[in-house]
Structures are given as structure tokens and as C-alpha cells.
N, CA, C and O atoms as a GROMACS GRO file, in nm:
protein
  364
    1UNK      N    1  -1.609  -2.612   2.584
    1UNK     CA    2  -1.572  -2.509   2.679
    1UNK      C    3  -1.507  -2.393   2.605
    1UNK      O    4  -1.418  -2.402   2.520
    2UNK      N    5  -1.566  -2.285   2.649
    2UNK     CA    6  -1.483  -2.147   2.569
    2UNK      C    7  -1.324  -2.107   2.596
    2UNK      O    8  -1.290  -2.146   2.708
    3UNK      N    9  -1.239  -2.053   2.538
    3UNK     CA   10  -1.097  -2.012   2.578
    3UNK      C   11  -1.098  -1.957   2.682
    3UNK      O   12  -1.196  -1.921   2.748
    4UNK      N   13  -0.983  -1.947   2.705
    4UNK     CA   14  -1.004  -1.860   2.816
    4UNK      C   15  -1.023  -1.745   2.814
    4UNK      O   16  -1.098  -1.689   2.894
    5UNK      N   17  -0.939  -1.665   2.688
    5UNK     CA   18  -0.969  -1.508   2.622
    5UNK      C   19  -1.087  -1.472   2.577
    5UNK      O   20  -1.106  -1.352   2.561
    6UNK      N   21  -1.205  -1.575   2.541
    6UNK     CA   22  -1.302  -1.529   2.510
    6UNK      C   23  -1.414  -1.516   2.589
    6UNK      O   24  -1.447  -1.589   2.682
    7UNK      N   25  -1.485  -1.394   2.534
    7UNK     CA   26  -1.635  -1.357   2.698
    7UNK      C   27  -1.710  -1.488   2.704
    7UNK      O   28  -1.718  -1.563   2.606
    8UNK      N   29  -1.757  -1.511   2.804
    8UNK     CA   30  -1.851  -1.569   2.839
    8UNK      C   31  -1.977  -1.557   2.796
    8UNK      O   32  -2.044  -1.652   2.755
    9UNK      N   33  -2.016  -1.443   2.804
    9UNK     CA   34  -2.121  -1.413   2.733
    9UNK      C   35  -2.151  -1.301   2.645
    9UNK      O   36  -2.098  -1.194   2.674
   10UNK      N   37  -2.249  -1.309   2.512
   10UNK     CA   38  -2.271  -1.202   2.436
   10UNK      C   39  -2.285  -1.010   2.442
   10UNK      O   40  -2.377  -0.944   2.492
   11UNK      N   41  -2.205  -0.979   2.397
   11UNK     CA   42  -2.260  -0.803   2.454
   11UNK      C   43  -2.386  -0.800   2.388
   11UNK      O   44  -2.417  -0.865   2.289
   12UNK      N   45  -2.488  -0.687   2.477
   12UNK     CA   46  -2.615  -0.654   2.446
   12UNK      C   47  -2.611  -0.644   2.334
   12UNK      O   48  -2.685  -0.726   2.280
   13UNK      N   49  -2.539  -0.557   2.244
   13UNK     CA   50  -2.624  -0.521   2.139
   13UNK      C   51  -2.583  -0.634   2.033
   13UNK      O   52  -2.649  -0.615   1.930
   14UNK      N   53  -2.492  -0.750   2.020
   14UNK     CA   54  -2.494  -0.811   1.916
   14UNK      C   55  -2.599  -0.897   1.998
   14UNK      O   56  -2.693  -0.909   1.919
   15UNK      N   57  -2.629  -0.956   2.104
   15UNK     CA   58  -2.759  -0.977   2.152
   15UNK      C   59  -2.858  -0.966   2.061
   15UNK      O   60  -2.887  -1.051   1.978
   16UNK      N   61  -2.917  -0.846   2.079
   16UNK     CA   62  -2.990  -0.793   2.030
   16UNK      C   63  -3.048  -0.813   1.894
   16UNK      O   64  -3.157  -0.846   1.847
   17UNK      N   65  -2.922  -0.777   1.847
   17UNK     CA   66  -2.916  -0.754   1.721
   17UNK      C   67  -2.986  -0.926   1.641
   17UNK      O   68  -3.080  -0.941   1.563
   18UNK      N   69  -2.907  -1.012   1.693
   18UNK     CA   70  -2.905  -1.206   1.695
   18UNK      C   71  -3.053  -1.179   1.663
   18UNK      O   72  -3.093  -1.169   1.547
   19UNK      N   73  -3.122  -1.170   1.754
   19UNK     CA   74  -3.226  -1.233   1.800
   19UNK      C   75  -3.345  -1.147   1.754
   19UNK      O   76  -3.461  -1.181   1.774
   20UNK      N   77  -3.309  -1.028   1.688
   20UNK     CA   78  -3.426  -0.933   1.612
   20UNK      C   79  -3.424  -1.034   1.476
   20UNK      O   80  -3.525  -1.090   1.433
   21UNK      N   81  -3.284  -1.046   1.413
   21UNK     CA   82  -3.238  -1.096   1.326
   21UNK      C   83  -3.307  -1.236   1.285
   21UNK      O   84  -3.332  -1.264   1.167
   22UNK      N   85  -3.348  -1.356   1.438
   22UNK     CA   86  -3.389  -1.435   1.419
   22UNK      C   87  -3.579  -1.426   1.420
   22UNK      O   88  -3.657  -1.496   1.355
   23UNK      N   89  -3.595  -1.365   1.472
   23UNK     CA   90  -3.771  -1.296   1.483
   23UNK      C   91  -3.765  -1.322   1.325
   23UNK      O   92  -3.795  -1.428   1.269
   24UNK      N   93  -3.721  -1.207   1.267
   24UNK     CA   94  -3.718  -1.142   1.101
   24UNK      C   95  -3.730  -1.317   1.038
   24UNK      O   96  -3.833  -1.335   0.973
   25UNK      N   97  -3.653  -1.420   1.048
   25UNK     CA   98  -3.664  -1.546   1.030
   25UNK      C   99  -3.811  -1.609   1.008
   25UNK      O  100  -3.888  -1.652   0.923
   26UNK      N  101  -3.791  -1.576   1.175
   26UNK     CA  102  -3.930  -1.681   1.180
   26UNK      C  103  -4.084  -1.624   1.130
   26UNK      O  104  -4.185  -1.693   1.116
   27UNK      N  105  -4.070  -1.492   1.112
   27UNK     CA  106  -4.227  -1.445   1.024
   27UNK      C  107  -4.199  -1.510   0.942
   27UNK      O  108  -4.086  -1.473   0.973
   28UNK      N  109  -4.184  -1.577   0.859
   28UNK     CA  110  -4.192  -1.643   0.745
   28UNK      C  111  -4.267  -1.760   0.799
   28UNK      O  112  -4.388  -1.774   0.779
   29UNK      N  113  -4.198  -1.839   0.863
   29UNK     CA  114  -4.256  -1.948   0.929
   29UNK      C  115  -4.400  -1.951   0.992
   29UNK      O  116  -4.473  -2.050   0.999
   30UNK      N  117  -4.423  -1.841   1.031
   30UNK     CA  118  -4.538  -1.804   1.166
   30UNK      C  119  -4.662  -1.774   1.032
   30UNK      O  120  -4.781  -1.805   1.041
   31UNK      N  121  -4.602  -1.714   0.922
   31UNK     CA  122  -4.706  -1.658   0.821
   31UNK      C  123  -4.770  -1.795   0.738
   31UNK      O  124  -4.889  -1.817   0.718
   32UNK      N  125  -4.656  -1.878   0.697
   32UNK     CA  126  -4.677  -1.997   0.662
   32UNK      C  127  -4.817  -2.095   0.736
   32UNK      O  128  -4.927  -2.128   0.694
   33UNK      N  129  -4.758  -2.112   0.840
   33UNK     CA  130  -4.877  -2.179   0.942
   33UNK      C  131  -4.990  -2.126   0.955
   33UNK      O  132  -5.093  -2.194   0.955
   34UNK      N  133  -4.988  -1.980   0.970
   34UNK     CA  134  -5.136  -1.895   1.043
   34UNK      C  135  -5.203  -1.881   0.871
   34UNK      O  136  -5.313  -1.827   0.864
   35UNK      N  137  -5.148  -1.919   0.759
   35UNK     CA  138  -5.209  -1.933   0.593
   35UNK      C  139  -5.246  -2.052   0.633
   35UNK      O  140  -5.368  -2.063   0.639
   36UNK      N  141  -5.164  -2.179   0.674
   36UNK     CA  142  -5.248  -2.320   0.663
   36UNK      C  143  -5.395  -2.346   0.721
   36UNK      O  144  -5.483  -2.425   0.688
   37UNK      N  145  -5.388  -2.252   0.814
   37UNK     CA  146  -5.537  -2.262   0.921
   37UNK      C  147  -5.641  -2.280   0.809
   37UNK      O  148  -5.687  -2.390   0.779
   38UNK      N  149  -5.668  -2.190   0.761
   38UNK     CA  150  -5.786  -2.224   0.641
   38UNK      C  151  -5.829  -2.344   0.581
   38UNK      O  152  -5.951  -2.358   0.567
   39UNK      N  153  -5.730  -2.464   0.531
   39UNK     CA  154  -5.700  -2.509   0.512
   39UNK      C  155  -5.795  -2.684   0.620
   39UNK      O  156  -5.851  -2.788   0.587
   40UNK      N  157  -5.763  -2.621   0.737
   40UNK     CA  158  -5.860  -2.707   0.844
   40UNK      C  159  -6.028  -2.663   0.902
   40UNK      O  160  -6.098  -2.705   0.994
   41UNK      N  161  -6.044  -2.570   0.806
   41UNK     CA  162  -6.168  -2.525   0.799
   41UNK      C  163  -6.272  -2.624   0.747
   41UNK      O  164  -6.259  -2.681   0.639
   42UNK      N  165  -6.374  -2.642   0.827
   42UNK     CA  166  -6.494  -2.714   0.726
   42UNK      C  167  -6.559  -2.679   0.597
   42UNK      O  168  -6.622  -2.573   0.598
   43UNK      N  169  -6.558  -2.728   0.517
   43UNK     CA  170  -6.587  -2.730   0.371
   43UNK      C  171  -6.774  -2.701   0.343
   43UNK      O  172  -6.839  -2.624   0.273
   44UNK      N  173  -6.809  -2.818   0.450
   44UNK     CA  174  -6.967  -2.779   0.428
   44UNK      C  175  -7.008  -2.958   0.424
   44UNK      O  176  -6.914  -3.034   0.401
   45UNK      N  177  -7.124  -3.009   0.444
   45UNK     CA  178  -7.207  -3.142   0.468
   45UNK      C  179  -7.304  -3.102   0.545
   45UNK      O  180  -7.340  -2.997   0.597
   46UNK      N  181  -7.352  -3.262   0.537
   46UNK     CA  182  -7.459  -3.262   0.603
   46UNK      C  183  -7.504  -3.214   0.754
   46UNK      O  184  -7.611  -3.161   0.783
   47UNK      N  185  -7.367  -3.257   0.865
   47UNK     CA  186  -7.360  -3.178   0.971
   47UNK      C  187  -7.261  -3.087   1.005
   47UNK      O  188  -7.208  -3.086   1.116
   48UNK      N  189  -7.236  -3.015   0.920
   48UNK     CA  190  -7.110  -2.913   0.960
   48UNK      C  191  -7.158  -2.769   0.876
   48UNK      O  192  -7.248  -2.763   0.792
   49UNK      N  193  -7.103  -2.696   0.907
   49UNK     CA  194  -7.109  -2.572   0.834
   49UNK      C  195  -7.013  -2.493   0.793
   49UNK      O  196  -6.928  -2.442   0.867
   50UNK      N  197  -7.020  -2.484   0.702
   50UNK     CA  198  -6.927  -2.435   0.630
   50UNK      C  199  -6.877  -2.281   0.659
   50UNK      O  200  -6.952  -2.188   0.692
   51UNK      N  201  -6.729  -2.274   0.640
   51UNK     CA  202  -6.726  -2.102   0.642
   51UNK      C  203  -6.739  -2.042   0.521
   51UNK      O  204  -6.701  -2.089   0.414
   52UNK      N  205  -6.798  -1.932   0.541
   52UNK     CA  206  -6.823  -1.850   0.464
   52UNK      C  207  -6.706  -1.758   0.378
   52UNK      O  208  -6.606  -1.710   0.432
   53UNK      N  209  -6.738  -1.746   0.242
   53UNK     CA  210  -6.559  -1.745   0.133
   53UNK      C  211  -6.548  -1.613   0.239
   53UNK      O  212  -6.441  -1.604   0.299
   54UNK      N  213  -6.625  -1.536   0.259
   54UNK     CA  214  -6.573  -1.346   0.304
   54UNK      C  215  -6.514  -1.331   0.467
   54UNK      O  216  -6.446  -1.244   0.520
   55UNK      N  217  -6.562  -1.436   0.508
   55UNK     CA  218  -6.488  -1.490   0.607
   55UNK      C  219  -6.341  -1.527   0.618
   55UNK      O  220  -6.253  -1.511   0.703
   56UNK      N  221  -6.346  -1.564   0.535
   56UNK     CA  222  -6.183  -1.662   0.450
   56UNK      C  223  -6.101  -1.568   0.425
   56UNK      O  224  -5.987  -1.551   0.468
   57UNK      N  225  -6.177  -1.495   0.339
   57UNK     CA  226  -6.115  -1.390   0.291
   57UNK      C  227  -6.026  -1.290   0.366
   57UNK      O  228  -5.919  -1.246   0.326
   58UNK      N  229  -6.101  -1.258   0.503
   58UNK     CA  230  -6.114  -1.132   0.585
   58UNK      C  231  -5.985  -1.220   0.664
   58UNK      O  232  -5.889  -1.148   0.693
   59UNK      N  233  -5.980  -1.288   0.682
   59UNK     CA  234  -5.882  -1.417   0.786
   59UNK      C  235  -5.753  -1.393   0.705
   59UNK      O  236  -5.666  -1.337   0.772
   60UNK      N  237  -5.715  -1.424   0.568
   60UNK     CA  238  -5.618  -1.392   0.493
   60UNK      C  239  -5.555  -1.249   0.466
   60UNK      O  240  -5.443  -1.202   0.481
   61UNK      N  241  -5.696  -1.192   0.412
   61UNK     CA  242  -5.571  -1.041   0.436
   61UNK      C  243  -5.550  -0.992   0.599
   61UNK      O  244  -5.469  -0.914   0.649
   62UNK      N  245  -5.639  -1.056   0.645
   62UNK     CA  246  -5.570  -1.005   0.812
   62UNK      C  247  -5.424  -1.044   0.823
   62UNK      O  248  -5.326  -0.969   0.819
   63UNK      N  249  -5.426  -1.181   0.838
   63UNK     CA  250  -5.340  -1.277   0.871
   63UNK      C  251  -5.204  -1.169   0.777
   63UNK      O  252  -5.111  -1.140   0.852
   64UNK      N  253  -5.192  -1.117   0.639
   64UNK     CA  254  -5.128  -1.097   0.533
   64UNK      C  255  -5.082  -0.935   0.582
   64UNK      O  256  -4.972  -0.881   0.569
   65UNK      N  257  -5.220  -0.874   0.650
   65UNK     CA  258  -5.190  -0.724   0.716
   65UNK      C  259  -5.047  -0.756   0.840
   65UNK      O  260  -4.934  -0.712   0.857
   66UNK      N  261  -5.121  -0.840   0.894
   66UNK     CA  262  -5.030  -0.904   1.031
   66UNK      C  263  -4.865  -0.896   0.970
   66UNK      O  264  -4.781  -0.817   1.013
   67UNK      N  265  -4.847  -0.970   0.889
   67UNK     CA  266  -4.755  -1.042   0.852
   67UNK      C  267  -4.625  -0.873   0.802
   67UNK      O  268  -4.502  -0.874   0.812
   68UNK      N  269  -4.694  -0.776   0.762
   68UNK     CA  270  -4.617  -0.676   0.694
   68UNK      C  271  -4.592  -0.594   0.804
   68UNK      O  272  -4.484  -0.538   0.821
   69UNK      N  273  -4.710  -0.582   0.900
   69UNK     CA  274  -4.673  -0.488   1.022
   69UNK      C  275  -4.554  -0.566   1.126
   69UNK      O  276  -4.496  -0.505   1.215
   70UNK      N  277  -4.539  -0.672   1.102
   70UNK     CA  278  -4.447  -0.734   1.182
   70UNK      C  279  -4.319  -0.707   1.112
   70UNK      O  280  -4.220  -0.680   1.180
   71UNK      N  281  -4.313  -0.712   0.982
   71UNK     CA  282  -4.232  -0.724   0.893
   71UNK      C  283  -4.137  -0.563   0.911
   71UNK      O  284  -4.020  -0.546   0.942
   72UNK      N  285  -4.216  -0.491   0.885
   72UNK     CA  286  -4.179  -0.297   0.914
   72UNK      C  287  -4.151  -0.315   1.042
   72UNK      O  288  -4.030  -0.303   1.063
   73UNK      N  289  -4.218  -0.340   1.143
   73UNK     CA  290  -4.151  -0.330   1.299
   73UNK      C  291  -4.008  -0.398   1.302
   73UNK      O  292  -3.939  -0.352   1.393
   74UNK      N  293  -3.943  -0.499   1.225
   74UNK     CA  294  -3.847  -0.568   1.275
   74UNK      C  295  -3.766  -0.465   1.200
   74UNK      O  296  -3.688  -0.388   1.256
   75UNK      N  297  -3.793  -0.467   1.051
   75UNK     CA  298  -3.701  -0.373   0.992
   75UNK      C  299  -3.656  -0.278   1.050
   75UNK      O  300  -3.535  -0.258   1.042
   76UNK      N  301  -3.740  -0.189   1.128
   76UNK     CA  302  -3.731  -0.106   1.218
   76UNK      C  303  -3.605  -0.118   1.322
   76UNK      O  304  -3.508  -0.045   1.342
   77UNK      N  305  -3.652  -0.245   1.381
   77UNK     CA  306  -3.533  -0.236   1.523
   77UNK      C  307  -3.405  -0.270   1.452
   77UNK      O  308  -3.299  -0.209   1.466
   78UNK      N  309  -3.428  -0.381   1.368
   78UNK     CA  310  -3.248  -0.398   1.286
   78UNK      C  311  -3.206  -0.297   1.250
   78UNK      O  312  -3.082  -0.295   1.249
   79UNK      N  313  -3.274  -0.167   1.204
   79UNK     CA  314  -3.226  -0.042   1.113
   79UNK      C  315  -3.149   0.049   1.275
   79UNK      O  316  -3.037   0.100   1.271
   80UNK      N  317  -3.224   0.051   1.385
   80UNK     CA  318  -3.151   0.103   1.491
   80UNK      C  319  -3.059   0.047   1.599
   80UNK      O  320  -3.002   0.105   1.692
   81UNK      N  321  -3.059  -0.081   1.563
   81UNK     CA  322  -2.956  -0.192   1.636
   81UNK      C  323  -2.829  -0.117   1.602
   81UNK      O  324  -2.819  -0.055   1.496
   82UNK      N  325  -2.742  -0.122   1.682
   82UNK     CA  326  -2.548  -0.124   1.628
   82UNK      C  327  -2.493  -0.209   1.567
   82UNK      O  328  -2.483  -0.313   1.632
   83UNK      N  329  -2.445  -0.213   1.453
   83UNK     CA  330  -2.381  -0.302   1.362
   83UNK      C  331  -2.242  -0.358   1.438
   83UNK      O  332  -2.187  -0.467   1.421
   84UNK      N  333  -2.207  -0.266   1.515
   84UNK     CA  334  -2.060  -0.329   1.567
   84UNK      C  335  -2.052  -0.244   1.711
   84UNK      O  336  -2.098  -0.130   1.727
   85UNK      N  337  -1.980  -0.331   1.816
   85UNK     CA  338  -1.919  -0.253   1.968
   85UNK      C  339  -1.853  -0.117   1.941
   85UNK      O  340  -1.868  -0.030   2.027
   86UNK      N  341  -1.777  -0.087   1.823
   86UNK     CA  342  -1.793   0.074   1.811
   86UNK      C  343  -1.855   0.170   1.823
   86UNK      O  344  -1.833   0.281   1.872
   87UNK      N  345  -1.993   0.086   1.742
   87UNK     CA  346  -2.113   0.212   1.717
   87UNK      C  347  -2.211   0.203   1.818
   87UNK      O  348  -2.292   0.296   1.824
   88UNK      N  349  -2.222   0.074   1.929
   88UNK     CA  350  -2.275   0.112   2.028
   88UNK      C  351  -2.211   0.185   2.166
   88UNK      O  352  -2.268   0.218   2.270
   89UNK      N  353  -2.075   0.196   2.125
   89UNK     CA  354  -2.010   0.294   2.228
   89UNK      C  355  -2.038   0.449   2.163
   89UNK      O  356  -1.999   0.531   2.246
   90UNK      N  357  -2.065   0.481   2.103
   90UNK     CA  358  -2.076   0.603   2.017
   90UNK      C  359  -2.232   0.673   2.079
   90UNK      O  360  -2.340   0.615   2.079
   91UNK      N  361  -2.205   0.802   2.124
   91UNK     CA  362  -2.313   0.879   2.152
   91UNK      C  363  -2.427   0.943   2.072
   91UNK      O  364  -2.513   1.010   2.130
   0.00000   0.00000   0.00000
């Protein structure tokens, strides 16, 4: 149970701020996994077909494009988040 002096709940912008903070985290994670996919791709036999390497290819630097545009967008919102209840009272 919280004190009694302390809020109940988070102000917006350290909110905010938390949870851009934890996004920025989890691309790592999300990039990790969406690289393993390949990985469960068919290789090639007698009844399967194989993917094609330029295929593979095109899947990785996508996946790798993905991964940086997410990367600049977060940077982005952390760079305009408020570091502290000062600077989001500030005009």
C-alpha cells in the first residue's frame, strides 16, 4: 500500500516518458524474433520448397529498415518528453 503522502498515480509526462523508454527496450527484443523467422523457413526436399536466398534477403533488410525507423521514431519522442515536472510546467 502507498503512504499516504505519496500520489496514487503517475503524472503524464513521467508516464510517458516510462513507457517510450520501455518501447526503446523492447525493439531489441521484437528485432531479435522477427531475425529468427528465417530461421523456420523451409530449406528445400523433396516436398517442400524452398525460399528463395533474394527473398531472404529482401525479409532481412526489411525487417533491419523496420528496426531503425522504429529506432529514430522513439529517439524522437524521448528527445521531446520532459525530463522533470518543471519542464513540463514550462511553456
Amino acid at each position: 500500500m502507498a503512504p499516504r503522502g505519496s500520489p496514487l498515480f503517475l503524472e503524464r509526462g513521467s508516464y510517458r516518458q516510462r513507457r517510450v523508454m520501455d518501447a526503446a527496450r523492447l525493439v531489441v527484443f521484437l528485432g531479435v524474433g522477427l531475425w529468427m523467422i528465417p530461421l523456420l523457413w523451409p530449406t528445400g526436399g523433396a516436398a517442400e520448397e524452398a525460399v528463395p536466398m533474394s527473398r531472404a534477403l529482401l525479409y532481412v533488410f526489411g525487417i533491419w529498415s523496420l528496426l531503425i525507423l522504429a529506432s529514430v521514431y522513439l529517439a524522437y519522442r524521448m528527445r521531446w518528453l520532459p525530463k522533470t515536472p518543471e519542464d513540463a510546467e514550462a511553456p
